[in-house]
N, C-alpha and C positions, 0 to 999 in steps of 0.2 A: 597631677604633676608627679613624673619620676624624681629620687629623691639623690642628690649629688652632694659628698662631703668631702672637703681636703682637712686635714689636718696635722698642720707642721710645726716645728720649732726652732726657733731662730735667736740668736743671740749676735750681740754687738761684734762677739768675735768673730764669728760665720760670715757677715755681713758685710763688718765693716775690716775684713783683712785686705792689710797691703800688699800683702805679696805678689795677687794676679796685676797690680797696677805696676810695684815695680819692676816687676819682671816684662813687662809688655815693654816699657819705658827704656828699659836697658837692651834690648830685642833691638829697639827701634833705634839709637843709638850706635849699637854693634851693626845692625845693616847701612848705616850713616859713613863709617866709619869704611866698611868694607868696598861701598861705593865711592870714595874718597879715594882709595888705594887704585881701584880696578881703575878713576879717571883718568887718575897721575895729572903731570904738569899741564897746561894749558893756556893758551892766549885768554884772554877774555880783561874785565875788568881787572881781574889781576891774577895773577898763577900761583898766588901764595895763600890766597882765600879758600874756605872749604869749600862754600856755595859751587863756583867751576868747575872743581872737580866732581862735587858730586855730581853734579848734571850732567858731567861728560860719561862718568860712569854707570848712570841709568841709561845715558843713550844707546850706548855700546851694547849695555846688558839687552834692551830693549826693541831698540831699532825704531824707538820713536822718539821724537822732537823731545830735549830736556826738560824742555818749560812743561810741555804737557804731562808728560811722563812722571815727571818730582812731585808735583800736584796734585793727580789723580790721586799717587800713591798713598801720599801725606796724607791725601783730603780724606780717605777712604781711613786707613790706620786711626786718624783722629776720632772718624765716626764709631771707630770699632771703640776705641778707651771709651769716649763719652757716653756710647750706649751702655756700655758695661757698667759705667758708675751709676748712669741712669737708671735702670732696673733694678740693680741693689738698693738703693737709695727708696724707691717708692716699694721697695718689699720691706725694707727696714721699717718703715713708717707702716705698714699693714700690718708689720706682725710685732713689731716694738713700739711704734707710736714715735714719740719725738726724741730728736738725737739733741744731747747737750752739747756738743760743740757743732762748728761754723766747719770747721775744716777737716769731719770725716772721711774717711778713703771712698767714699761715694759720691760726696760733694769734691774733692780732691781732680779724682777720675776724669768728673763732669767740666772741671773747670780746663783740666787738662785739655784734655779732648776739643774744646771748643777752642782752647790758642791755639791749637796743635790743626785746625781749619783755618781758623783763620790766617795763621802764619803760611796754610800754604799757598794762598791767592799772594801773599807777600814774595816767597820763594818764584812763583809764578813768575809774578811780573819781572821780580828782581832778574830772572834768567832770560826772558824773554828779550828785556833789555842789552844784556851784556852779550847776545848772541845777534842780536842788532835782529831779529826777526823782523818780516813784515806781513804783522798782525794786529789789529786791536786799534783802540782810539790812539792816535797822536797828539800829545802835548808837550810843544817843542821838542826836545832829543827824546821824551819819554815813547815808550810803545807800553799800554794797559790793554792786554789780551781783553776781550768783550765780555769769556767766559769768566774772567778773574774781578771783572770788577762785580759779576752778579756774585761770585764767590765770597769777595772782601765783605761784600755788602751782608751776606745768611751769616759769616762768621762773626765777622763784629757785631752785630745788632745779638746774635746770640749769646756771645761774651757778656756781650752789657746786662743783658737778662739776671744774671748771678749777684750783682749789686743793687740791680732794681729789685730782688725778690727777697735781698733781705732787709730793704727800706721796707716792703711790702707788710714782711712779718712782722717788723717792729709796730706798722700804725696800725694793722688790723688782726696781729695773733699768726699765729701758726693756721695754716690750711692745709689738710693732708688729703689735698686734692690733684692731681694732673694740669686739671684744664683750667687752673688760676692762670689769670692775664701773664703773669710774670712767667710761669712755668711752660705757658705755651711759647712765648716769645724765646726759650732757649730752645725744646721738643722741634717745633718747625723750622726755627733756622738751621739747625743741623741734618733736620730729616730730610730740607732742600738741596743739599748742597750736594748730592751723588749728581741731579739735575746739571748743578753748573759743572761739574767735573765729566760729564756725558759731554756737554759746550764745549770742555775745552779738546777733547778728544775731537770732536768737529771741524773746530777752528786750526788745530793743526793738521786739519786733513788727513786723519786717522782712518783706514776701513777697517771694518774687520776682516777681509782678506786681506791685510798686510802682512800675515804672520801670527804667532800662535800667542808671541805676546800684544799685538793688538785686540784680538780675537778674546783672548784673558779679561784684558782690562774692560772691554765694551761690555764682557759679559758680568764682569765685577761690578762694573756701577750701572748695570739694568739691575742685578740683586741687589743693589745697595739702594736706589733707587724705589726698589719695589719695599725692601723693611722698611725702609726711609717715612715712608707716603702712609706705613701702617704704625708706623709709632705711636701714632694719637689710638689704635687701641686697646694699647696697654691700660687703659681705664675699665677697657673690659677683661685681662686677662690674668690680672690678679685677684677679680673675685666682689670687688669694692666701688660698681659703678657707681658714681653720683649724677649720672644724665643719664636721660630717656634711654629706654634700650634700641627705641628705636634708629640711634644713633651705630650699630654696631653693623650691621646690613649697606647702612648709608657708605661708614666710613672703608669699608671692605670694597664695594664698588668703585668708590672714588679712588682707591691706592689699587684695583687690577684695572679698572678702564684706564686709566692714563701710562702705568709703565709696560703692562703687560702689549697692550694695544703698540703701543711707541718702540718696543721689542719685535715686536714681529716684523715692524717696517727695517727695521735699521737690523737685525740681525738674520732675519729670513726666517726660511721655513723651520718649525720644529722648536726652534730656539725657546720659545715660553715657555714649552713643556719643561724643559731643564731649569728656567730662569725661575719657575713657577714652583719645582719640585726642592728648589737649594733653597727658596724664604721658606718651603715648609720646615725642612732641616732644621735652618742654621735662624729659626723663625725663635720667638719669645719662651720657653719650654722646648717646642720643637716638636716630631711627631715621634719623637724618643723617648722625651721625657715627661709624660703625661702620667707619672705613676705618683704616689701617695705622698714623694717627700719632694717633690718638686714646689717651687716658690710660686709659679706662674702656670697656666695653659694657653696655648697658639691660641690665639682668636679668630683666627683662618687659616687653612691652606692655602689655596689661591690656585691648586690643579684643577679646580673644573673650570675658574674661570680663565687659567690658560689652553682647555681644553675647546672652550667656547670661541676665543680668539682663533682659535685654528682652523674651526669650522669654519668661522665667520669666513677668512681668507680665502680658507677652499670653495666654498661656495660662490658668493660676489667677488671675490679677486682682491686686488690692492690699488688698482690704478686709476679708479673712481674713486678718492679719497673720503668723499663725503660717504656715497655707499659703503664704502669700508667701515667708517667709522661708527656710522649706525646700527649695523651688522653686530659690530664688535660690541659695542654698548647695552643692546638689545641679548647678545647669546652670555654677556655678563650679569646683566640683570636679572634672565631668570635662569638659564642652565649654571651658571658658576653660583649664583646664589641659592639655587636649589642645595647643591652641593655642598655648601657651607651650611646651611641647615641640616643635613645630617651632621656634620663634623660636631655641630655645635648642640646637639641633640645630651651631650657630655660634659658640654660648661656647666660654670657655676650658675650662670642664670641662661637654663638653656632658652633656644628659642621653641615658641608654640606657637600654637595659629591663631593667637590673641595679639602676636604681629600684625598678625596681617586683617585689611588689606591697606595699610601704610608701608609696610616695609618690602611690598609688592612694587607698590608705584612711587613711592619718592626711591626705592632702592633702582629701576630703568630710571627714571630720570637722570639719574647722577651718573649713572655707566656710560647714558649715552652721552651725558655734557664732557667725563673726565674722559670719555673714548676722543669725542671731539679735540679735545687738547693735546692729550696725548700723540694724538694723529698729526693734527699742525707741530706740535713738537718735534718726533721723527722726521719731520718732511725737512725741518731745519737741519737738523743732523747730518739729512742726506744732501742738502744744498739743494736744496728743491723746494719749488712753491709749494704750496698744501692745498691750490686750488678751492680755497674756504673765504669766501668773502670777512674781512672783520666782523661785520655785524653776526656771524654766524657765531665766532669762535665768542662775542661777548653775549653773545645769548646762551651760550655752552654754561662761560662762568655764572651767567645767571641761575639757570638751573641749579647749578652746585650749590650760590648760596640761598637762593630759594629751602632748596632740602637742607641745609643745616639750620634754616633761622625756625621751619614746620618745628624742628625736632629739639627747640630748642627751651620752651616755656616749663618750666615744674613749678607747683604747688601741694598745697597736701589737699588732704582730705577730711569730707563728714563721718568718715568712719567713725566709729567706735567699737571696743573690744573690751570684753571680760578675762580679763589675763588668767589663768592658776594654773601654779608652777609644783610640780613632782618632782620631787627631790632625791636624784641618783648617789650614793655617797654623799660627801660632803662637797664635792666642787661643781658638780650638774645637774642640771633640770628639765624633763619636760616640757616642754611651753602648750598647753593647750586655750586656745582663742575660740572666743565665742563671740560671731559679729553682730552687729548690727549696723545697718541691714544683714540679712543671714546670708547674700546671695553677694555680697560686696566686691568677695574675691573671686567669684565666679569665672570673669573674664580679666582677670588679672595674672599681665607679664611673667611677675613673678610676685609668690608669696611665701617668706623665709624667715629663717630664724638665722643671725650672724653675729658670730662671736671673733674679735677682733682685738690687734695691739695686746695681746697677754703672754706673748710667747711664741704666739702662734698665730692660724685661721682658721675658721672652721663654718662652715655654712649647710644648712638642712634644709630641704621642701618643709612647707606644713602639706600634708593631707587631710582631706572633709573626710569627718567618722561618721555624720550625720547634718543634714542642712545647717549649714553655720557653724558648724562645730568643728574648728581644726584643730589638728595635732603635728607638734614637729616630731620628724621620722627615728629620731636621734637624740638622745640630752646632750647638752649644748654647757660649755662650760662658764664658770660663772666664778667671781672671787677675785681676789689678787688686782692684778692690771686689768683683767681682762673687758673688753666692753662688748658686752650682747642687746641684742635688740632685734624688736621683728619688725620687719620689712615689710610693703603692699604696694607695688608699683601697676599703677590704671591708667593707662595712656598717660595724661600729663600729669596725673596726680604721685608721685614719691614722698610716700610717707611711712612714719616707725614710732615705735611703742616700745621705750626703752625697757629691758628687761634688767638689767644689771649694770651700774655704774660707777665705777671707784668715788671716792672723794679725791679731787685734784685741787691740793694747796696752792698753786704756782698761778693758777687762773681762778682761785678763789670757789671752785666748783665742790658743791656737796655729794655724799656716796646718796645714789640713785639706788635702793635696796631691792632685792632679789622678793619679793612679797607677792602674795595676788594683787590683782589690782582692776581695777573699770579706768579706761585712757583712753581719749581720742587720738587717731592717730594723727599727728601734727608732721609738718614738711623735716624731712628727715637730716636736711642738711643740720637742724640743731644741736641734733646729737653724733652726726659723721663730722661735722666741724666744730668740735665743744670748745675748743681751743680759739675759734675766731671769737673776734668782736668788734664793736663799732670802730671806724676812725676821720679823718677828714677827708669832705666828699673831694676836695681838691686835687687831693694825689691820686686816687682813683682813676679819676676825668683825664687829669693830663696822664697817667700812664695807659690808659686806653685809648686817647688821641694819640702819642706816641706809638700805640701798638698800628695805628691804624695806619699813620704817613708811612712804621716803615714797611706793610703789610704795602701799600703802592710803591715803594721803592726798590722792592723785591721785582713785584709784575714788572715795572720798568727794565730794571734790569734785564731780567730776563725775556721781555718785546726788545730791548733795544737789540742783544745776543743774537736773539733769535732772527732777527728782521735782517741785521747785516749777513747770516750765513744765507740765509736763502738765495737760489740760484747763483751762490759760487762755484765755481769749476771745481771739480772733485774728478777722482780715475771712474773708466765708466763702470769698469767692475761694482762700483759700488751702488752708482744710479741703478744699477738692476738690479739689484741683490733682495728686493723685497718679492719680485714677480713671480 
């Protein structure tokens, strides 16, 4: 194993400053404001309200439909605050641990961000209506645009995330994890919603040859879209996965086969390349900021698998949809994931060939199911059938969660280790491990030494000095906050051998001392969640049944959207724009 260290330092200030939130807030405000003025007077529900003028005022600027145009905009602005607070927030908790207040500039961001979506399926409607459009479900004099109610739908259930996850932490502790029930429930509703605002661009019959701001926005929310689908792997890019690594290939595939694939129909030739190059950009880190003081690294690029989409096209075409999809599926699952195995050849836990061959074959599987989707997707966009039987497109979803539930089991291990720690000045150590079995980590993911929440992060390979005998590459720091612990991830096994552990009054937890030691290695969530603990199975259950109804209410939404655009009339320019 090559050996990879970040080592940063972070503080509440850094972190948790208001200034990038208010200033975005007042941004957004001032463009309100300016749009207000450009509307001036107007008919509508009423001429003295802001809502009509602003609308009138994006149209003008824009030259497309208000309702859709206020929304996009809104919906996408939202997703910008809320990512922001998002990412701060789980870097705060990597490199400080737990925040004493409810209403950090992180959590603030996050809450913002997700009214600031959902408010805009409200804007939405609100304009659609007062413009008398005909569009969308009718309920007596109302008109609900199709894309706005899948919108209403990702924003509220996200909002409500924020109160369910702090009943969460009340019954079960702090979890300084991503993919808690509650944490996911706010991550996917937002990272869906570029999807509905792509709908409502649809449904007002937007192409992207209408003009340079149509052509903008189509290609805003295919990037938005494409970060959107990759949020879930921010569990891999700050260093601190708690699931399978095999999870990291999967989830790369499923966020390029579905928007990259659904780009290339609805925006034509070439177009991924760009759409594919701006999430590396404007991506988690970015391909800028991959240097020593950076809080995070990209977890993908995503240019090979826009590079593979391309071939795909070139070769089989586009007008055999199914063939298309395949194609595209297939040149993401191994040319774009090839390609991300270099990239990630530099992460914190790079990938090896102890991947594979799981992340060979559940990773086509997924490409070709979320290719599938994505493909019926675009077809909706263009108002066009997608020529896929349903039983096709739910055997697609099958696949998907097929590969997420392989990759989803951990437990630990019979391992066991002889710990003895070298002692660097006063605050670092050595870690050298002596296993048994000698051969344990042989074909093991990863095998590490991780020091975490002290200020900072820091992470080391161990390397074999002799059979069974590792050593980390690095002293690893130790003392203070800080919590270190070695790592052994074996297919489903994730497990850790704490090396140094404060005493924490607050959760009654004793200091874990920096010492030699003989320890099995036990399932590691114990010591990455020292904070949880037991609470009632009941609230659990119903917040998981809860995640589940509205996890179909979403799909609905989004078959209902989708179902009613298909083969609507649209300019032809746009029917061809894929060929």
């Amino acid at each position: 194993m090559t050996q990879m260290i970040l080592a940063t330092s972070a503080s509440p200030g850094s972190l948790g400053d208001w200034r990038p939130l208010l200033a975005l807030l007042a941004g957004f405000f001032a463009v309100v404001g300016v749009l207000a003025v450009v509307g001036g007077r107007r008919d509508g529900f009423s001429p003295t309200y802001l809502l009509p003028r602003v609308s009138r005022g994006v149209e003008r600027i824009t030259k497309i439909p208000g309702w859709a145009a206020a929304s996009v905009l809104m919906s996408s602005f939202g997703l910008l605050v809320a990512g922001m607070g998002f990412y701060n927030d789980v870097a705060w908790h990597v490199r400080l641990g737990r925040d004493k207040n409810l209403f950090t500039a992180p959590h603030t961001a996050i809450v913002a961000g997700l009214l600031i979506i959902f408010s805009s399926a409200v804007v939405g409607t609100l304009i659609a209506n007062a413009d008398r459009v005909d569009v969308g479900l009718r309920i007596k004099n109302w008109r609900i645009p199709y894309s706005m109610i899948a919108l209403g739908l990702l924003g509220s259930s996200a909002l409500s995330g924020f109160p369910l996850d702090d009943l969460w932490h009340k019954f079960y502790g702090i979890d300084v994890t991503m993919w808690s029930p509650t944490h996911l429930l706010m991550i996917v509703g937002a990272s869906l919603s570029p999807i509905a605002t792509w709908l409502a661009l649809s449904e007002a019959k937007v192409s992207p040859s209408d003009g340079k701001w149509a052509r903008g926005l189509h290609v805003t929310v295919a990037v938005c879209a494409l970060l959107g689908l990759a949020s879930t792997q921010g569990e891999f890019e700050f260093g601190v996965p708690q699931f399978q690594q095999l999870y990291h290939p999967i989830l790369i595939a499923l966020a390029a086969g579905i928007a990259l694939t659904a780009a290339r129909l609805v925006l034509g030739r070439g177009w991924p390349l760009l759409i594919g190059g701006l999430a590396a950009v404007f991506g988690t880190g970015g391909v800028f900021g991959q240097d020593s003081h950076a809080f995070a690294r990209s977890s993908a690029l995503f240019i090979f698998s826009a590079v593979a989409v391309e071939l795909a096209a070139l070769i089989v075409g586009t007008r055999n949809r199914v063939r298309y999809a395949i194609a595209c599926g297939v040149g993401v699952g191994t040319l774009g994931l090839a390609g991300e195995w270099w990239w990630n050849q530099h992460a914190f836990q790079r990938w090896t060939t102890n991947l594979l061959p799981d992340a060979l074959i559940l990773g086509l599987i997924v490409a070709i199911g979320a290719a599938m989707i994505g493909t019926t997707f675009a077809t909706a966009i263009r108002h066009e059938k997608s020529g896929m039987r349903p039983a096709v497109i739910v055997v697609a979803g099958l696949m998907i969660l097929f590969s997420l539930a392989w990759a989803l089991p951990r437990h630990g291990s019979n391992v066991t280790a002889a710990v003895s720690l070298r002692h660097v000045g006063s605050s670092k150590v050595v870690v050298t491990a002596r296993l048994d079995p000698p051969d344990a980590a042989d074909h093991a993911r990863w095998f590490q030494t991780m020091s975490w929440q002290g200020g900072g992060f820091a992470v080391t390979d161990m390397t074999e000095q002799q059979p069974g005998v590792w050593v980390s590459k690095r002293a690893m720091p130790i003392g203070g906050s800080w919590k270190t612990m070695l790592r052994l991830h074996r297919g489903a096994e994730m497990s850790a051998i704490p090396i140094w552990m404060p005493a924490d009054a607050a959760i009654g937890a004793p200091e874990i001392p920096a010492v030699d030691k003989t320890a099995k290695f036990n399932l590691e969530t114990k010591y990455l969640l020292r904070e949880q603990h037991g609470g009632p199975g009941w609230f659990s259950t119903a917040v998981l049944l809860l995640l589940s109804l509205i996890a179909c209410l979403w799909i609905g939404s989004f078959v209902l959207a989708a179902t009613k655009l298909e083969g609507a009339s649209l300019p032809d320019v746009l029917v061809g724009r894929a060929a």
